[in-house]
N, CA, C and O of each residue as an XYZ file, in Angstrom:
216
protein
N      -1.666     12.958      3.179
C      -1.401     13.706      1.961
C      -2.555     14.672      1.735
O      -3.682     14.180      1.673
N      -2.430     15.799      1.624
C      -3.184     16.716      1.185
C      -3.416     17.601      0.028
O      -2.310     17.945     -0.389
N      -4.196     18.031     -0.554
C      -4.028     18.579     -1.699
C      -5.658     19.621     -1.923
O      -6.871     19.417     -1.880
N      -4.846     20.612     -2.135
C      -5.297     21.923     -1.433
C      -6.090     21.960     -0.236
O      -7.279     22.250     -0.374
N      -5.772     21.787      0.591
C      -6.610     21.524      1.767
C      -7.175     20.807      2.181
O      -7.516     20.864      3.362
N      -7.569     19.658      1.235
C      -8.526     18.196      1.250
C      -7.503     17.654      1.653
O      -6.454     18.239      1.384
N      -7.433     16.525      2.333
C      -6.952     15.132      2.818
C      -7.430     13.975      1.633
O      -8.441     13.273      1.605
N      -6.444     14.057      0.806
C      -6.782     12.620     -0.454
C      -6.616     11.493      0.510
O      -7.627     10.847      0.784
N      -5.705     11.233      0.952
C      -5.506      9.741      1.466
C      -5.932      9.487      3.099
O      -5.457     10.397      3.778
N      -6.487      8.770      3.692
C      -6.675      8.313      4.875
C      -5.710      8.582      5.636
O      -4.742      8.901      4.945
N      -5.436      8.621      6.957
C      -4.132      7.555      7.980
C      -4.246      6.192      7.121
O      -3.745      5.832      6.055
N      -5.069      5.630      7.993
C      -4.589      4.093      6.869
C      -4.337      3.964      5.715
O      -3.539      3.089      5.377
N      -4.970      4.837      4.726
C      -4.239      4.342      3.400
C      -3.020      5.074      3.356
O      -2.248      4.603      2.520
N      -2.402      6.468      4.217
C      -0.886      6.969      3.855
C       0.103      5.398      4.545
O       1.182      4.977      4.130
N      -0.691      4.884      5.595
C       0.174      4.248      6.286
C       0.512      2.353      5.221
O       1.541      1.693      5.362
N      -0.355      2.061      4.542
C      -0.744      1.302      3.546
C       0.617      2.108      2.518
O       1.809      1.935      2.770
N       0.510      2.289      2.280
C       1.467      2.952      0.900
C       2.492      3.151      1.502
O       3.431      2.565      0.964
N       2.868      3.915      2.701
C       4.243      3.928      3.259
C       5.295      2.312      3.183
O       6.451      2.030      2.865
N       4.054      1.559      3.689
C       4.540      0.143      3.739
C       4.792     -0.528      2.336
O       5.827     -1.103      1.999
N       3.184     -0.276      1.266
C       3.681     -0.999      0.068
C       5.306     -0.338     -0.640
O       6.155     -1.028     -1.204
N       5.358      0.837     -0.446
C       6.574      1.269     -1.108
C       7.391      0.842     -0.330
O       8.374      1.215     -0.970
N       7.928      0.226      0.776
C       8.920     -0.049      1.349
C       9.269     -2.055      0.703
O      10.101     -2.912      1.001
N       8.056     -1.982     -0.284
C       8.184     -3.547     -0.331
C       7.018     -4.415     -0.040
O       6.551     -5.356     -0.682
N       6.648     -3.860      1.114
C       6.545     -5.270      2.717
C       5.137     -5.684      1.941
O       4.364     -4.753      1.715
N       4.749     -7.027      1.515
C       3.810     -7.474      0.870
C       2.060     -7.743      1.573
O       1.670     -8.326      2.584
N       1.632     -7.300      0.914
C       0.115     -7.456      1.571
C      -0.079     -8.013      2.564
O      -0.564     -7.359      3.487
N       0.227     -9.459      2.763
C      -0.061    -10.133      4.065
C       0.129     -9.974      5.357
O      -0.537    -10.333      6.329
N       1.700     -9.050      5.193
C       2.257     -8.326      6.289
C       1.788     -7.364      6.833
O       1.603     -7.297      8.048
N       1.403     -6.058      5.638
C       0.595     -4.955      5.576
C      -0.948     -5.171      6.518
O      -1.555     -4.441      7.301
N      -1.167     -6.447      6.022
C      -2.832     -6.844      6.595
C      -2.416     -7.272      8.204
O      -3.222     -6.917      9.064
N      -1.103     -8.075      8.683
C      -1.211     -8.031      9.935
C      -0.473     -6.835     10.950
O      -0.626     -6.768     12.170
N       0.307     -5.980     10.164
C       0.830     -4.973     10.812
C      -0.692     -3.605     11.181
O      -0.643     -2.727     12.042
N      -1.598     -3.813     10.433
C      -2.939     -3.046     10.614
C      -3.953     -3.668     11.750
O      -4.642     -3.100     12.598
N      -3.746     -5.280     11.384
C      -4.589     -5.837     12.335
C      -6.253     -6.282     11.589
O      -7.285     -6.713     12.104
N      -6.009     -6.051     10.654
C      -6.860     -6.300      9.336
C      -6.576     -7.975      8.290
O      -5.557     -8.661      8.206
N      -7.689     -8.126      7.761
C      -7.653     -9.236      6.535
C      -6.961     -8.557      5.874
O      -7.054     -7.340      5.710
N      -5.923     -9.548      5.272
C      -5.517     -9.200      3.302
C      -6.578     -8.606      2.365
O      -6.503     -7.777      1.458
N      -7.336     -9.132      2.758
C      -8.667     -8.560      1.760
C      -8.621     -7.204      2.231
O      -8.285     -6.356      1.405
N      -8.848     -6.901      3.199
C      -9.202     -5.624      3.552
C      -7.817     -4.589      3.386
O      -7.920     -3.454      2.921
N      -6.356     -5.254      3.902
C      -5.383     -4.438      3.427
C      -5.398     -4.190      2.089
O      -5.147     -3.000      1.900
N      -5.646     -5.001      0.719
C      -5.711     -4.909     -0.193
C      -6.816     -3.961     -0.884
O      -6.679     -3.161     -1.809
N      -7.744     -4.247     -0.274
C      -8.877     -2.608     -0.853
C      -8.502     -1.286     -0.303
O      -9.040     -0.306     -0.818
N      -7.562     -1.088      0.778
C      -7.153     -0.089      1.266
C      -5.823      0.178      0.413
O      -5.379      1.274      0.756
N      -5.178     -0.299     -0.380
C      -4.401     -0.282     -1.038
C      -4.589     -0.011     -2.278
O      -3.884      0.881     -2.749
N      -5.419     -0.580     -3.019
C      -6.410     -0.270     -4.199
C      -6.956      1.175     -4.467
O      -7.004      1.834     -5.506
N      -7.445      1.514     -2.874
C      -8.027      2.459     -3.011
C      -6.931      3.977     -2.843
O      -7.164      5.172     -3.029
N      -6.110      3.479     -2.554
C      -4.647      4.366     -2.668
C      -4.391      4.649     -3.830
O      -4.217      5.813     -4.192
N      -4.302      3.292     -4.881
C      -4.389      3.539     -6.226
C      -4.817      4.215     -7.118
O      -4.263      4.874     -7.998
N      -6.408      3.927     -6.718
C      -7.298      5.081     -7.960
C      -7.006      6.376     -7.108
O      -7.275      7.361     -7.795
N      -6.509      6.755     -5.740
C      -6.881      8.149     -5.124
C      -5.103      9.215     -5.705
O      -4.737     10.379     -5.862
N      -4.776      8.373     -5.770
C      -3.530      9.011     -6.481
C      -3.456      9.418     -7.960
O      -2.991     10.383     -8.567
N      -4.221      8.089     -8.353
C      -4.034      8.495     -9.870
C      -4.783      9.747    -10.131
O      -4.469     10.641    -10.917
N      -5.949      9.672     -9.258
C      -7.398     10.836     -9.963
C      -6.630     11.919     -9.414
O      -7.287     12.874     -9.829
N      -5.138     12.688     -8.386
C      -5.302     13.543     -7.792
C      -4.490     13.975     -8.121
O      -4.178     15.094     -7.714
């Protein structure tokens, strides 16, 4: 996602959000990355505040 030319969101976090909006719940998200829940979940989070601020 871009916005004016900046890149707001990562690959991983567009790919994080592609998934949370499809549903597919954290745990899944964390092994479809190859990552902890913890870590899918701050990448997800951080999708959160990067959307809201943009």
């Amino acid at each position: 996602m871009r916005e004016n030319g900046a890149k707001v969101l990562t690959d991983v976090e567009l790919r994080v959000a592609e998934l949370a909006a499809q549903g597919t719940p954290v745990a899944v998200i964390a092994e479809v990355l190859g990552v902890s829940a913890n870590t899918a979940d701050r990448h997800l989070t951080a999708v959160y505040v990067k959307l809201r601020n943009a």
